[in-house]
KEKE-3310 file (N, C-alpha, C; in steps of 0.2 Angstrom, whole numbers, plus 5000, padded with zeros to 4 digits):
npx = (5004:5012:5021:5012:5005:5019:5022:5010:5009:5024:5018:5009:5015:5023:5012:5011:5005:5006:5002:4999:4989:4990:4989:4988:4980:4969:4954:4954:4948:4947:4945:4928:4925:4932:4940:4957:4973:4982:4993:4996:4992:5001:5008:5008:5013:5026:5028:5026:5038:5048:5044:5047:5056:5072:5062:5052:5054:5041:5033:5020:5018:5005:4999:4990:4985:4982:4970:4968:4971:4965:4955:4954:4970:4977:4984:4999:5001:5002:5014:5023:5016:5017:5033:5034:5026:5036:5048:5041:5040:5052:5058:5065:5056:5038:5028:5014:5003:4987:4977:4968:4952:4942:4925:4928:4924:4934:4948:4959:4968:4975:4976:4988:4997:5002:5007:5016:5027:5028:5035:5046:5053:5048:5035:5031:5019:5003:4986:4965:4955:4940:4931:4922:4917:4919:4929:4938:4942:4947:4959:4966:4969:4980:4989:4994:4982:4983:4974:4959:4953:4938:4923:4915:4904:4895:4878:4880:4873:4873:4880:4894:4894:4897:4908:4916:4913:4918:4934:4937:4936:4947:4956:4959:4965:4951:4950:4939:4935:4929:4924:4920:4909:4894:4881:4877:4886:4892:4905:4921:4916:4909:4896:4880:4869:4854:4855:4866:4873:4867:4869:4884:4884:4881:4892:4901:4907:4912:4901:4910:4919:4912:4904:4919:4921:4909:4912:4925:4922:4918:4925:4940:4948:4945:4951:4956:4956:4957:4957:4964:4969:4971:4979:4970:4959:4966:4970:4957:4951:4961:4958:4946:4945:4946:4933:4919:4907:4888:4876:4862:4867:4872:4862:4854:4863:4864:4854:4853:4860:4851:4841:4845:4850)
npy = (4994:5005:5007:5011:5022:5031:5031:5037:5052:5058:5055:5066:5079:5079:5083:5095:5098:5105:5105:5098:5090:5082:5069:5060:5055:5049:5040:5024:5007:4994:4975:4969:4981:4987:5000:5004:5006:5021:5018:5013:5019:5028:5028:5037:5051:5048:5038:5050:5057:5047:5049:5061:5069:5077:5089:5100:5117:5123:5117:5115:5107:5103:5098:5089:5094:5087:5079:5061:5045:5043:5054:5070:5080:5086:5102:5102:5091:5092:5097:5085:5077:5088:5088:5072:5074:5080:5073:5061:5068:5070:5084:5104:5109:5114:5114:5120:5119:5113:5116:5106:5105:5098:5100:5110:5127:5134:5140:5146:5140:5127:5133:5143:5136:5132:5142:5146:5137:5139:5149:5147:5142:5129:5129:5138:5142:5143:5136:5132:5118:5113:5122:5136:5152:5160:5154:5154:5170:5170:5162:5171:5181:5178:5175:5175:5167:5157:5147:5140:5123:5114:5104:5103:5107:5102:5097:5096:5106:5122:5126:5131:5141:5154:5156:5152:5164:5174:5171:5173:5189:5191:5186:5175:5156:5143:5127:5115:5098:5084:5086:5080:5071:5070:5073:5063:5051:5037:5026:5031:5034:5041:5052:5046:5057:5061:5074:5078:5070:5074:5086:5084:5075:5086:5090:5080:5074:5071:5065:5067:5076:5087:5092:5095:5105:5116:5115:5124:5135:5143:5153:5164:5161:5148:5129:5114:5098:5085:5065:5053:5038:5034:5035:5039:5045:5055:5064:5066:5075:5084:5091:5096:5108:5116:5116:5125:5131:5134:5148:5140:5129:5131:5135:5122:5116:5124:5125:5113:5112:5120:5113:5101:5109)
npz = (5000:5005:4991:4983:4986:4985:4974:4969:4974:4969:4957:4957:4960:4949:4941:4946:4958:4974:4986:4999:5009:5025:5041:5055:5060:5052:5051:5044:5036:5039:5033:5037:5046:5054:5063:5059:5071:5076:5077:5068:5055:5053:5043:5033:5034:5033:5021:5011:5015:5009:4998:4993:4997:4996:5001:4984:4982:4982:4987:4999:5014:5027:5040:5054:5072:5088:5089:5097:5102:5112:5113:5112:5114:5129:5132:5135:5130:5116:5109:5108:5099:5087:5089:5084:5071:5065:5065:5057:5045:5041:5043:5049:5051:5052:5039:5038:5051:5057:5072:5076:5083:5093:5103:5110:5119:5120:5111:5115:5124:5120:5106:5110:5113:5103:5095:5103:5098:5086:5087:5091:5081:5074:5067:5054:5048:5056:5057:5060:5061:5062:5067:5071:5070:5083:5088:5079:5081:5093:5092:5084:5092:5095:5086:5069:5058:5043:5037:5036:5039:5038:5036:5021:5007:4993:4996:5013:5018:5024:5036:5038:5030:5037:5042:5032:5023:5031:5031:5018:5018:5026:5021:5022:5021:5015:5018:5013:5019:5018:5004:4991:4996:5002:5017:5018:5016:5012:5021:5013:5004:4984:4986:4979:4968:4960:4954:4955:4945:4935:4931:4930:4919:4909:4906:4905:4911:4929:4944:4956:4950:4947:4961:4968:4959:4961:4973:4974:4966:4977:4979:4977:4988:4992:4995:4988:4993:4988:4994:4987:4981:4966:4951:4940:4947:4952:4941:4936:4948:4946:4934:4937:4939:4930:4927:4923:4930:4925:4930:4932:4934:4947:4952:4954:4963:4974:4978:4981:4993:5001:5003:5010:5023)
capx = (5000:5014:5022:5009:5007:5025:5022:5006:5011:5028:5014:5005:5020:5024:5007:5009:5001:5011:5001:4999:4987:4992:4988:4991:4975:4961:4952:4953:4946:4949:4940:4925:4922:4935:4947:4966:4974:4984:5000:4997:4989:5007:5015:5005:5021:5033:5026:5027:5045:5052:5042:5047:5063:5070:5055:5052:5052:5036:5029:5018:5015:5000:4996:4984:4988:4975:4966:4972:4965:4959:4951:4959:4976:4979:4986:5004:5003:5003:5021:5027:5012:5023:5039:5033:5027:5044:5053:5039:5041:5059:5062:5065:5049:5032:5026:5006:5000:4980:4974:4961:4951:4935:4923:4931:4921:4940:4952:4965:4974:4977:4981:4993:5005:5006:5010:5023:5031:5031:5038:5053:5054:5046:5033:5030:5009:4995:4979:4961:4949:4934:4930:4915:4920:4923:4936:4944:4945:4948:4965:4968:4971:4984:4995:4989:4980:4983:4970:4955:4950:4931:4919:4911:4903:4888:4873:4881:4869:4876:4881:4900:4895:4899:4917:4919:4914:4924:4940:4936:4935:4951:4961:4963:4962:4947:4952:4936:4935:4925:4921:4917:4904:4887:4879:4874:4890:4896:4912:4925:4913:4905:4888:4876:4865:4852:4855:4874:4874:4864:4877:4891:4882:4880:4901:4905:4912:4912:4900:4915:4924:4906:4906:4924:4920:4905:4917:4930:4919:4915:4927:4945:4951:4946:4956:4953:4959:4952:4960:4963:4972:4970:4980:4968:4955:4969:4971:4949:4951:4966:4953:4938:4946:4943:4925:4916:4896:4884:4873:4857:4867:4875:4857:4852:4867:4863:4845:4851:4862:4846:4834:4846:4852)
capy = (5000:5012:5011:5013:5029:5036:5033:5043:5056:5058:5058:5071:5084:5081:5086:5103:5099:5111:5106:5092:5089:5074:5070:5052:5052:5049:5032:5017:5005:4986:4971:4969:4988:4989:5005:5003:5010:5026:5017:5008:5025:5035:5027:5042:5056:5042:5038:5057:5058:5044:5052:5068:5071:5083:5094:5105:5124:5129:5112:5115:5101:5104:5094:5094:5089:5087:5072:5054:5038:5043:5060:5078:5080:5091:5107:5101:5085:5096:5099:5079:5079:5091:5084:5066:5076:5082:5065:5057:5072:5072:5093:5105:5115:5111:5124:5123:5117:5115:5113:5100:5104:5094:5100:5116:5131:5140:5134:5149:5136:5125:5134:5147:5131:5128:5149:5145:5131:5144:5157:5143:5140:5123:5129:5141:5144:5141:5133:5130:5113:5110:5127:5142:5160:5165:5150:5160:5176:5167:5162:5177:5183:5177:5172:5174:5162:5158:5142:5133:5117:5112:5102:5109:5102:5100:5091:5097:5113:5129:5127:5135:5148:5160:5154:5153:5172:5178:5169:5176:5193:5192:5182:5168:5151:5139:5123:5111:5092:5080:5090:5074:5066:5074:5075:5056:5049:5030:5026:5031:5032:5046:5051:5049:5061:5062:5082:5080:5066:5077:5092:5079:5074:5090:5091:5076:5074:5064:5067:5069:5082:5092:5092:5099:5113:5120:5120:5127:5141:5145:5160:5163:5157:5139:5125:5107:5095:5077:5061:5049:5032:5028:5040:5042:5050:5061:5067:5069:5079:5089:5093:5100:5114:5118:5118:5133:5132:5138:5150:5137:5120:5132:5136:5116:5112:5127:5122:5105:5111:5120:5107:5098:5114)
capz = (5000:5006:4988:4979:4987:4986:4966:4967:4979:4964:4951:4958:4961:4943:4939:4949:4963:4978:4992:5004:5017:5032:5049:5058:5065:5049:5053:5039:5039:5040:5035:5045:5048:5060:5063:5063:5075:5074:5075:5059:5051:5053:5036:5030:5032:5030:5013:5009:5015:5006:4988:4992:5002:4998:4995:4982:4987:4984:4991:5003:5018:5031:5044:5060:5078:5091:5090:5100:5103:5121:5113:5111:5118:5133:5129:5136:5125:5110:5105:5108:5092:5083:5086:5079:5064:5062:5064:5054:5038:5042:5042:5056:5052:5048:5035:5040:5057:5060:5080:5075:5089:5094:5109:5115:5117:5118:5108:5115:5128:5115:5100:5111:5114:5095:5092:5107:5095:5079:5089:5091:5074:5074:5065:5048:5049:5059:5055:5062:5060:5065:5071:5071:5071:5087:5088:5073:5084:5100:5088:5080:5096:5099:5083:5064:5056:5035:5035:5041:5037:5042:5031:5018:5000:4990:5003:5017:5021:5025:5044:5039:5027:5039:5042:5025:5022:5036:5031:5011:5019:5031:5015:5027:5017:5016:5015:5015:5019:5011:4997:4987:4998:5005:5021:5023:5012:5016:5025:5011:4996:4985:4986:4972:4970:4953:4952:4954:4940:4929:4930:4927:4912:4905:4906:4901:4918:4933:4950:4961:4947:4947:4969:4966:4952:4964:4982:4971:4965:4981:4982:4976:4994:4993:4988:4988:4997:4990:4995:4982:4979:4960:4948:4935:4950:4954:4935:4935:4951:4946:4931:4939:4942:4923:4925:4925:4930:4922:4935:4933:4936:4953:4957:4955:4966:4978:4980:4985:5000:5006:5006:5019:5031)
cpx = (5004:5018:5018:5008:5010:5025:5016:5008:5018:5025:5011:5008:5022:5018:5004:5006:5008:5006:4997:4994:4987:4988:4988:4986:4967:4963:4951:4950:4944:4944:4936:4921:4926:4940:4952:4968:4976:4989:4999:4993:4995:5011:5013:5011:5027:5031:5028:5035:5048:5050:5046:5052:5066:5065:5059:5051:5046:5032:5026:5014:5010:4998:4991:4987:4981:4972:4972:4968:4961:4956:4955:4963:4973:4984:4995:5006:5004:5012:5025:5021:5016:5028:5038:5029:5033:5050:5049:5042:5050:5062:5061:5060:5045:5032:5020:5005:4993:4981:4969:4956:4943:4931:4924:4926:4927:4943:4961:4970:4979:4984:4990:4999:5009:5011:5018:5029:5032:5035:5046:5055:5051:5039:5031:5022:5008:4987:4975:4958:4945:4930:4924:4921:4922:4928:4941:4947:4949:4956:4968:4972:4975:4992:4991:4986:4978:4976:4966:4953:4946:4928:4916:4909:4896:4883:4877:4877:4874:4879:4890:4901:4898:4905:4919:4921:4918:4932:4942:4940:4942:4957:4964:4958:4957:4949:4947:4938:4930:4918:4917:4910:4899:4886:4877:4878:4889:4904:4917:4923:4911:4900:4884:4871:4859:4853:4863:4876:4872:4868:4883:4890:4882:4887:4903:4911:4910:4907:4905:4919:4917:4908:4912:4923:4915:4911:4922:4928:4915:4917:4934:4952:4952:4949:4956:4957:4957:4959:4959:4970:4973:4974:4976:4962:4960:4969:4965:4951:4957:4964:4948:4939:4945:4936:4921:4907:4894:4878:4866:4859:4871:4869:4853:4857:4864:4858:4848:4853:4856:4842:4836:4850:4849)
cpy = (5006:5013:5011:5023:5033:5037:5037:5049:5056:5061:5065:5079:5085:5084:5094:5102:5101:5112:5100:5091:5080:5074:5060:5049:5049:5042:5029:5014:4996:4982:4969:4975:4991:4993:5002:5008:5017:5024:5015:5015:5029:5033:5033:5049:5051:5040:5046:5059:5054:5045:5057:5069:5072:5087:5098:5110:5127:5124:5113:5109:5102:5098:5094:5088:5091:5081:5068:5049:5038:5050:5065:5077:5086:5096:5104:5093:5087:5095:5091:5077:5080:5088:5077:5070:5077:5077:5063:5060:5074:5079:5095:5110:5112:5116:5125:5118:5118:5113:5112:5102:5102:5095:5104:5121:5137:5137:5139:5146:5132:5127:5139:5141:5130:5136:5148:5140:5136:5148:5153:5141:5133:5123:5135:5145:5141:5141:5132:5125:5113:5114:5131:5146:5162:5160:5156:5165:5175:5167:5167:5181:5183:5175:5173:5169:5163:5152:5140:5129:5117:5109:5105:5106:5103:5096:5093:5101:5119:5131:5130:5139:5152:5162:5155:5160:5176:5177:5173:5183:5194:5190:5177:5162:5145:5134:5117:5102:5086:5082:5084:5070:5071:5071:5065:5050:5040:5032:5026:5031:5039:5045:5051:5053:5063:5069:5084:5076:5068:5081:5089:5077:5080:5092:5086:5074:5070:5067:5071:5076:5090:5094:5096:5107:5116:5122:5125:5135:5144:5154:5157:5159:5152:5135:5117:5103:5087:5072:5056:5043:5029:5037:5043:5046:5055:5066:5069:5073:5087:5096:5096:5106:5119:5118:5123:5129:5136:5142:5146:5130:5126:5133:5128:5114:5117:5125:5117:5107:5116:5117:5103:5101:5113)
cpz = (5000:4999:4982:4979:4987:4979:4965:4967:4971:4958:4954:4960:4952:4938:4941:4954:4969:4987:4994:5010:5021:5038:5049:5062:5058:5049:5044:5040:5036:5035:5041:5047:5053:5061:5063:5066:5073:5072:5068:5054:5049:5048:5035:5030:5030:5024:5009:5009:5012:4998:4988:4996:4998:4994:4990:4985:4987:4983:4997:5009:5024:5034:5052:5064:5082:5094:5092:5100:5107:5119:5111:5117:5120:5129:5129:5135:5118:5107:5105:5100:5087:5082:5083:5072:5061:5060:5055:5045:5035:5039:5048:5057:5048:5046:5038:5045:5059:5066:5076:5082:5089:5102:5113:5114:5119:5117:5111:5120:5125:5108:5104:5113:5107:5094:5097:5102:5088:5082:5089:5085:5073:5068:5059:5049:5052:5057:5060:5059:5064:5071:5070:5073:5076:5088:5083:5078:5091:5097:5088:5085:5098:5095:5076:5062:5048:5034:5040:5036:5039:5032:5028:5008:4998:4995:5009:5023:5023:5034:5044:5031:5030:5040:5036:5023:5024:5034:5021:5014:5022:5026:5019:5018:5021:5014:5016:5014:5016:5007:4993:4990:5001:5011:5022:5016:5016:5018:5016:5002:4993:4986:4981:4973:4959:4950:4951:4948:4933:4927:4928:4920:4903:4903:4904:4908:4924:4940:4954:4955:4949:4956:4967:4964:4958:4972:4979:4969:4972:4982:4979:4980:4994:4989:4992:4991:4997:4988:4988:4981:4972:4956:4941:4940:4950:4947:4934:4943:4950:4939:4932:4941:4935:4921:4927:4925:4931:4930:4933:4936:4944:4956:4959:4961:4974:4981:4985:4993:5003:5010:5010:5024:5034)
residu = (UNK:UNK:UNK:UNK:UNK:UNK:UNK:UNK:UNK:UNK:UNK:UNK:UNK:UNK:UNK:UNK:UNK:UNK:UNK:UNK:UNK:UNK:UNK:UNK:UNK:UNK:UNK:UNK:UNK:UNK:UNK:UNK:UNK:UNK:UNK:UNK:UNK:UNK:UNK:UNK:UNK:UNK:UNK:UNK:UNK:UNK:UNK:UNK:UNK:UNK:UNK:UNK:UNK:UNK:UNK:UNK:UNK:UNK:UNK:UNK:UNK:UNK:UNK:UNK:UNK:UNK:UNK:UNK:UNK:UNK:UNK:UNK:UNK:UNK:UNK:UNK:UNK:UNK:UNK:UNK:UNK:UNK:UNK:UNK:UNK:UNK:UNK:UNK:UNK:UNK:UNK:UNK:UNK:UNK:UNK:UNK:UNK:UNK:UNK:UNK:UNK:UNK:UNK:UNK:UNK:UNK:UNK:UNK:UNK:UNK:UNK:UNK:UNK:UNK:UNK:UNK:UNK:UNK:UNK:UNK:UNK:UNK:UNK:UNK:UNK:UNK:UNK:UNK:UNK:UNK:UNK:UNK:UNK:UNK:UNK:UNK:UNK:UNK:UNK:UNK:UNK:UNK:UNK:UNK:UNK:UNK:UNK:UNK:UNK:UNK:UNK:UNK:UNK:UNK:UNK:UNK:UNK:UNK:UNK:UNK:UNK:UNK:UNK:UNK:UNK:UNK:UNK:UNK:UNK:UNK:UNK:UNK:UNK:UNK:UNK:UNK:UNK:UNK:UNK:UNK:UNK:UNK:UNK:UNK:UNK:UNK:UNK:UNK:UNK:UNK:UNK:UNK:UNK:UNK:UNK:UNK:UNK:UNK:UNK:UNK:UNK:UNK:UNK:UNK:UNK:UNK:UNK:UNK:UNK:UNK:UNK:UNK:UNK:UNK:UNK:UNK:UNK:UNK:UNK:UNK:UNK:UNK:UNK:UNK:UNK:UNK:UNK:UNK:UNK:UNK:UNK:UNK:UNK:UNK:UNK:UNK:UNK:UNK:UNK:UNK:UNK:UNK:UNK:UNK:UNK:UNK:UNK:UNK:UNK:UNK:UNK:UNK:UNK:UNK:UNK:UNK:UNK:UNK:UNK:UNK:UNK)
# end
């Protein structure tokens, strides 16, 4: 598995592609249904490091600390996170750092140990996941912030519009996550949808590249971030970015994320 993906991860640099998103915690998932652990999840910068050492310079690598097996780290578990990103990516600075944070109604305890680890050079940017607006400011407060991650896609409903416009407004980056799947997706699959397959139709184009083209058009901030195993998705995803929609097939897709906010 991990060289299938050092040959991807190679293809996909030679394709242009200049930005990376990791983390050691997204769940797989077995025969049977059964998560793997995290240990067995961290090939994921080590495949990265053995494609890509030494990077190119205008490689951008991004990764999120936070999550564990027993829940969200403690504030002063944070930075042994980082350092194992650092071993795992083998450099002495991570360039993007999100606090993944799940559950906080402040995330400033948190995030100010990551700004402590950039102020040492450990780390380049600061990123938010899995945040609302005052988390934004809560941060801001305290260290700039270039990107958030949160969910965000066709069928999702609009529950992080608001973040999104803020970060448009601020020229912080949107960086959504399962763009390709909707609101009542399967475990690792996309979602079909008769309205999204109508619009693909009308392009010549694939469900998942349409999803793509509408998040992407969100605003010139956003920028995609879909997982992919097979290099001819990677070539239809690296594609969609070449699709312009038309303002009827954006009010069909619109519509749809009304009808399930």
């Amino acid at each position: 598995m991990q060289e299938r993906a050092v040959a991807l991860l190679r293809r996909a640099v030679e394709l242009g592609v200049n930005h990376l998103d990791t983390a050691d915690f997204y769940p797989t998932y077995a025969e049977g249904g059964q998560t793997r652990s995290f240990e067995e999840l961290r090939w994921a910068n080590d495949a990265i490091r053995r494609a890509l050492a030494p990077y190119p310079d205008d490689l951008v690598v991004a990764t999120k600390v936070g999550p564990t097996e027993s829940g969200l780290a403690r504030p002063d578990g944070l930075p042994a996170l980082v350092e194992g990103n650092l071993r795992a990516l083998g450099v002495e600075t991570l360039d993007l750092v999100y606090l993944r944070q799940a559950g906080l109604d402040d995330v400033s305890e948190h995030f100010g140990v990551l700004a402590e680890l950039r102020a040492k050079g450990m780390i380049k940017h600061l990123g938010l996941s899995n945040v609302r607006v005052e988390h934004l400011a809560q941060a801001q407060e305290i260290a700039p912030i270039v990107a958030v991650q949160n969910r965000y896609g066709v069928g999702f409903g609009r529950v992080n519009d608001d973040i999104l416009r803020v970060c448009g407004e601020q020229g912080i980056a949107f960086v959504p996550f399962f763009a390709l799947t909707a609101a009542s997706r399967e475990v690792g699959g996309v979602s079909s949808n008769d309205a999204v397959q109508e619009v693909a139709d009308q392009h010549n184009a694939t469900p998942a590249q349409i999803r793509l083209a509408w998040t992407l058009g969100r605003g010139d901030h956003v920028l995609a971030i879909p997982g992919t195993s097979s290099p001819r998705h990677l070539e239809e995803n690296l594609a969609a970015g070449a699709i312009h929609l038309s303002p009827g097939q954006l009010g069909v897709l619109d519509s749809m994320e009304e009808a399930q906010s």
